[in-house]
C-alpha positions as a Python dict, from the first residue, in 0.01 Angstrom:
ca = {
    (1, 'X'): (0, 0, 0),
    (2, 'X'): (28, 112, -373),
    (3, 'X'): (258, 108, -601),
    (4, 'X'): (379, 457, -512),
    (5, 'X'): (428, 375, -167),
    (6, 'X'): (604, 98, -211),
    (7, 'X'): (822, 255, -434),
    (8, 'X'): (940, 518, -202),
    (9, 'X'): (961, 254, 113),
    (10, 'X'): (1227, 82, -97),
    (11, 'X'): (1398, 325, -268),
    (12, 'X'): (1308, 221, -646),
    (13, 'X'): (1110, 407, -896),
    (14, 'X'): (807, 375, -978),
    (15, 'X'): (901, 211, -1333),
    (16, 'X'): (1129, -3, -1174),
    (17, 'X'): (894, -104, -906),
    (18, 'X'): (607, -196, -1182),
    (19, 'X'): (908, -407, -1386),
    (20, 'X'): (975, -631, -1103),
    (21, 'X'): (595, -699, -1081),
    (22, 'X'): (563, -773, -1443),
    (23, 'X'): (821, -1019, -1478),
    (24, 'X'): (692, -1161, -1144),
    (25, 'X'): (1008, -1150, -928),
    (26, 'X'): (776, -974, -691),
    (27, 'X'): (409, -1053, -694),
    (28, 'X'): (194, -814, -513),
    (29, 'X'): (-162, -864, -449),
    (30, 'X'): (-453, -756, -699),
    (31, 'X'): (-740, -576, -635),
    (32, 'X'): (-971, -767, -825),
    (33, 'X'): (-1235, -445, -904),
    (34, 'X'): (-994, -176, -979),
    (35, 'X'): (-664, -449, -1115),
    (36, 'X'): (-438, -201, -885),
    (37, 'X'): (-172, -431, -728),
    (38, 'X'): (-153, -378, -345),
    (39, 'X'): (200, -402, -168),
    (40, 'X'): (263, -535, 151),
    (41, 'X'): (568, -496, 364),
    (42, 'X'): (651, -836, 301),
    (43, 'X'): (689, -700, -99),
    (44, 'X'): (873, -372, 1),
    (45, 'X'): (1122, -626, 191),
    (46, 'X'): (1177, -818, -129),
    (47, 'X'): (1188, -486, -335),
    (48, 'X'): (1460, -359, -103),
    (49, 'X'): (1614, -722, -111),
    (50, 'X'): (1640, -676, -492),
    (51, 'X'): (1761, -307, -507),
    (52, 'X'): (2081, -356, -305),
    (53, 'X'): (2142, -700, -467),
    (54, 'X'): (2142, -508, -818),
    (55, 'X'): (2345, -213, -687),
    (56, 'X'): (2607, -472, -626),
    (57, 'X'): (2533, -578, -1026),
    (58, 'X'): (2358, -906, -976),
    (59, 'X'): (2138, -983, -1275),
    (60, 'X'): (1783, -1022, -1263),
    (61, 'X'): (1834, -1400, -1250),
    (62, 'X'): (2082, -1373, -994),
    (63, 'X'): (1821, -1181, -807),
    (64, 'X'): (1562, -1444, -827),
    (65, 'X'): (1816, -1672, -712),
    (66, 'X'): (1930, -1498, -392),
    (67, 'X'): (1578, -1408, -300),
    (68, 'X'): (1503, -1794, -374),
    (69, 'X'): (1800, -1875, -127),
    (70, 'X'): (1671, -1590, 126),
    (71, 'X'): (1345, -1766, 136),
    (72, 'X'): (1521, -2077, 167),
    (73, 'X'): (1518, -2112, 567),
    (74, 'X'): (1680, -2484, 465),
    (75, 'X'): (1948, -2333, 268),
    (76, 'X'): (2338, -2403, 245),
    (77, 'X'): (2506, -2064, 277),
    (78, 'X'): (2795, -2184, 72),
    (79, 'X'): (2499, -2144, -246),
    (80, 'X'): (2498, -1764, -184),
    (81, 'X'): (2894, -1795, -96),
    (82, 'X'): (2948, -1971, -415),
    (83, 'X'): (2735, -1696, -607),
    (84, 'X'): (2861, -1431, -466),
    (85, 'X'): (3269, -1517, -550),
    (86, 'X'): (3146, -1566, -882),
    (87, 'X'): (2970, -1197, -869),
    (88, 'X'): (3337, -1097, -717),
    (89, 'X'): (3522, -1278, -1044),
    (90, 'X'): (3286, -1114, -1298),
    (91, 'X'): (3369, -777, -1122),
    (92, 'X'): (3721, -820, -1076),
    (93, 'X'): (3743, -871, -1493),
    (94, 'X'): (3577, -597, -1551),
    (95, 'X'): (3869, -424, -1374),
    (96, 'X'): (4090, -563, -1586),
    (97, 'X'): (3917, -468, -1867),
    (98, 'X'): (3858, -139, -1775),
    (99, 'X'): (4206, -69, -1663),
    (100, 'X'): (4338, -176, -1970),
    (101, 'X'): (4127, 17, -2183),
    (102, 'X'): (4238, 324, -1907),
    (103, 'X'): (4600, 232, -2044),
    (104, 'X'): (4539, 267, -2398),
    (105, 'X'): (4336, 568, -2388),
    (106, 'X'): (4567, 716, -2173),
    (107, 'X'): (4857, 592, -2448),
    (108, 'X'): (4600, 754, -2693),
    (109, 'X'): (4636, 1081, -2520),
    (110, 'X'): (4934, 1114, -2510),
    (111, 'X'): (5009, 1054, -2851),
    (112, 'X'): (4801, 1359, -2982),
    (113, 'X'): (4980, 1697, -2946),
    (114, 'X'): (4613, 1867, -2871),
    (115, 'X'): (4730, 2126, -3088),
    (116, 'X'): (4559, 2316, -3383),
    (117, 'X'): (4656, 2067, -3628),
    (118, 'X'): (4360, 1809, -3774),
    (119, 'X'): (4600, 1547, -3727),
    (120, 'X'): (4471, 1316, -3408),
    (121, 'X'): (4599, 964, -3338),
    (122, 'X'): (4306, 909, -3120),
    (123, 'X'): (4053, 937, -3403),
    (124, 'X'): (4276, 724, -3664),
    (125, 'X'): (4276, 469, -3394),
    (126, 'X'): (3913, 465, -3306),
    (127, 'X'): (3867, 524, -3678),
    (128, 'X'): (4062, 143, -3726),
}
């Protein structure tokens, strides 16, 4: 199928689709007169594989990875255990880090009197 088939089968643009090819962490078929790659449902498998793995914010390399441990029919599951708690930790400090920054904007807000006044304490402290 094209690239515009394969695309909609798996839910990815396009772009996105022609990206994966290029850095080759999907490899579809050429047509060696026109250079059109061909997709077969064995690629729109792997395409899918790759858009739910980086909807749950795996990075391209974790990506290869997991679809390196898919393929794997010899594989340990505690490898995509162990990659996936580490996904969970990365996430988890992000809350953090997101909550806090929450907390002092919402500190921030509070502060300013949202009034007519120039005077803002949220600009002088982004302005710091």
């Amino acid at each position: 199928m094209n690239i515009s088939q394969a695309a909609k089968l798996s839910g990815l643009s396009v772009k996105t689709v022609r990206y994966y090819a290029d850095i080759k962490i999907v490899e579809p078929a050429r047509d060696i007169q026109s250079g059109y790659r061909s997709y077969s449902n064995d690629d729109v498998a792997k395409l899918n594989f790759i858009g739910k793995a980086r909807r749950f914010n795996f990075s391209i390399e974790e990506c290869r990875e997991l679809l390196s441990l898919y393929q794997d029919k010899n594989r340990s599951s505690k490898e995509v255990k162990k990659l996936t708690l580490a996904k969970i930790a990365s996430i988890d400090e992000k809350l953090k880090e997101f909550h806090s920054l929450r907390d002092e904007l919402s500190h921030l807000v509070n502060c300013c009197n949202g009034d007519d006044r120039p005077s803002c304490p949220i600009l002088d402290e982004l302005s710091k």
